[in-house]
C-alpha positions, 0 to 999 in steps of 0.5 A, a space after each residue: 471495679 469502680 463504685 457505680 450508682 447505676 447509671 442515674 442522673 445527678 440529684 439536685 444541687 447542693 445549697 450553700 447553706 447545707 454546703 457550709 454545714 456539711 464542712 463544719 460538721 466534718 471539720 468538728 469532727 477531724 478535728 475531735 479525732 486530731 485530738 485523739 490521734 495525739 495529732 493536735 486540733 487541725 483536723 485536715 492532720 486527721 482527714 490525711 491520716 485516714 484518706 491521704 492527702 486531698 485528691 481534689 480541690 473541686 469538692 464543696 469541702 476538703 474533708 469529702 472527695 468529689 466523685 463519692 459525693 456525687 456517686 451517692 447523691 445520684 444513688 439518692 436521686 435514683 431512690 428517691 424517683 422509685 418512691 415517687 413511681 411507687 405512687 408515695 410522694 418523695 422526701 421533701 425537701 430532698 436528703 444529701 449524703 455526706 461522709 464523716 469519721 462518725 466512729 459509727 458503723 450506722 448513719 445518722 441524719 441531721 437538719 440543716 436548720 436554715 433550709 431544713 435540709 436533711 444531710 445523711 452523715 455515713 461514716 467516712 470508711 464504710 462505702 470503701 469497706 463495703 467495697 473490698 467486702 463486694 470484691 471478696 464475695 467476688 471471690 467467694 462464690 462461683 462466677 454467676 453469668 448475666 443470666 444468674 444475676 437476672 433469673 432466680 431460677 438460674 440461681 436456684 440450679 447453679 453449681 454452688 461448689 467454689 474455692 476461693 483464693 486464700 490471698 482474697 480472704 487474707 487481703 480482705 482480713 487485713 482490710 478490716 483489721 486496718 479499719 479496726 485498729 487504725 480507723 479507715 480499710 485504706 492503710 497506706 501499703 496495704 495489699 487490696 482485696 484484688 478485683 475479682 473479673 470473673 464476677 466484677 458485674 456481680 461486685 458492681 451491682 452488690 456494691 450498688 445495692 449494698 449502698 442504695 440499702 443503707 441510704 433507704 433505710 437513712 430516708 426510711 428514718 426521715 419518712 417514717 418520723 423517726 428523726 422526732 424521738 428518741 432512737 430504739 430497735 423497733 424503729 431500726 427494724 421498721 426502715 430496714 424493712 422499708 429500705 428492703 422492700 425499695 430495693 426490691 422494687 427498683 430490682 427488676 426495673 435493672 435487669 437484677 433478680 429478686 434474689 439478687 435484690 434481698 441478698 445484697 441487703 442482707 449482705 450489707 449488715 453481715 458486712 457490719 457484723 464482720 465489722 462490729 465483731 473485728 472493734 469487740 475483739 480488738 477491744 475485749 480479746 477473746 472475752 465473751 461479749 453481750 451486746 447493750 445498745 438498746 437502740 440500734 439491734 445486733 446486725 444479725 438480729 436484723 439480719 433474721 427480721 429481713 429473713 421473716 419476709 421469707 415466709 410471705 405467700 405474696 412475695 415471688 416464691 423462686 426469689 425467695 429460694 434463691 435468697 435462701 441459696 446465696 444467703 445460706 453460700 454465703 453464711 458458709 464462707 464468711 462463718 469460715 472467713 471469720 474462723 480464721 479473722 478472730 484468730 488473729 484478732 485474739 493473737 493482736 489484742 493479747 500479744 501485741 497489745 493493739 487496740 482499736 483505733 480512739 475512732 471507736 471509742 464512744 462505739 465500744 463503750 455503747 455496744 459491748 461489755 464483757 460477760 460477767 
């Protein structure tokens, strides 16, 4: 499977102004991580410790490989054209993606200041994360035909009996112990969580609306005039809640059910629990954990707002049920995938003595404290 954006046009060029800052901003930030690394102050030093080497001398900047870039400024494009036939006016000016070792599990938007350009900074091994998480759904869950993927109502009478493969489960764990404790899910010689082809049009399409997700909810902020106070949860649960509904829009324009729709989005922030329990128990160990960042809530927190829609006589009633049989498939089989990933997370911080990567760091220190 290959990450797709679903077919869209790209989005429009890049200025050279928002090229420049793209780089600066990535540079001072492989560079502050060369620091940490013990790897000195040259940053392409930290960029190759997480990435390897350069794949491409076409980008606009040797910390950003080409075709992610453009695979994310199309999905940009294509949600900024559902905007405008949703009969809102789109963003102007309109937003560019960028990645960054942000050490952040959430984006974060920043102003060009000479164009007033907003860049929309994700974290450098997010999108390859949620990519092996896409293709351990794959593995989780019974193969679902072109008809599943399109009708709630075949969703909604599948077989919901699957076993999946420990080696998917395993290669997956490894995946984001890998990001955990050495800061990207592509440690060299690590075994990838194998493409599963029975369900690589699932994959695909989760791995698309997965992204579109976290994009819309970065527009939401910008639209919404967040980007003018200070950062807090209410604001966090308000663009998820518009990034869904963009999303569910756009769903079945694409031959995806409604269901389909709600459970990617909800998928993306059980993929950033997964991540965000891995970081507190490299951290902590087995120490109970209480959660302390006031501005960006638990993702399972907001994985409960979304829910709420649930309860809406407006919205498809097949949808929703079969939301809440992929949702409740998938709670089942991440729950047991978890059992077994902090098991030996626990065993690496007390035995082995490892830690998380210095990426982490500013994340650990505003997220979690031990409970007394």
């Amino acid at each position: 499977m290959e990450p797709t954006a679903g077919g869209f046009a790209p989005s429009h060029k890049v200025p050279p102004e928002v090229q420049h800052f793209i780089r600066s901003e990535q540079e001072r930030g492989y560079r502050s991580l060369a620091l940490k690394l013990g790897l000195g102050a040259d940053p392409q030093k930290a960029y190759e410790r997480l990435t390897g080497p350069p794949g491409s001398t076409e980008s606009h900047s040797p910390y950003e490989d080409p075709r992610r870039f453009q695979l994310m400024n199309m999905i940009l494009g294509s949600v900024q054209r559902a905007i405008l036939s949703s009969g809102e006016p789109p963003l102007d000016p309109e937003p560019v993606f960028a990645s960054l070792p942000s050490g952040d599990v959430n984006a974060r938007v920043s102003i060009e200041p000479k164009t007033g350009i907003p860049v929309m900074f994700v974290e450098q091994g997010l999108f390859q994360y949620f990519y092996d998480f896409c293709h351990l759904i794959g593995w989780m869950v019974p193969p679902l035909t072109p008809r599943h993927l399109a009708d709630d109502q075949a969703i909604i009478g599948m077989e919901r009996r699957y076993t999946m493969p420990m080696g998917a489960s395993a290669s997956f764990i490894g995946s984001m112990g890998s990001y955990t404790f050495e800061g990207t899910p592509l440690r060299a010689g690590a075994q990838r969580v194998s493409r599963p082809d029975h369900n690589l049009q699932l994959c695909m399409i989760l791995l698309t609306l997965m992204e579109r997700f976290v994009l819309a909810h970065e527009m939401a902020h910008i639209k919404l005039g967040h980007l003018k106070d200070s950062p807090d949860a209410d604001q966090e649960y308000a663009a998820d809640a518009a990034s869904l509904g963009l999303v569910l829009y756009m769903v079945p324009g694409e031959g995806v059910s409604w269901g389909i729709g709600f459970w990617a989005c909800e998928l993306a922030l059980v993929a950033m629990n997964l991540l965000y329990r891995s970081i507190g128990i490299g951290e902590f160990g087995g120490s109970k954990l209480r959660w302390i960042d006031l501005s960006h809530p638990d993702p399972l927190k907001r994985r409960e707002r979304l829910r709420t829609i649930w309860l809406e006589d407006r919205l498809p009633q097949d949808g929703i049920e079969a939301a809440r049989v992929l949702c409740g498939m998938s709670d089942a089989l991440i729950q047991r995938l978890w059992e077994m990933a902090s098991a030996g997370l626990v065993l690496a911080h007390e035995e082995q003595n490892v830690r998380p990567s210095p990426m982490w760091r500013d994340l650990i220190d505003a997220t979690y404290a031990p409970t007394k």
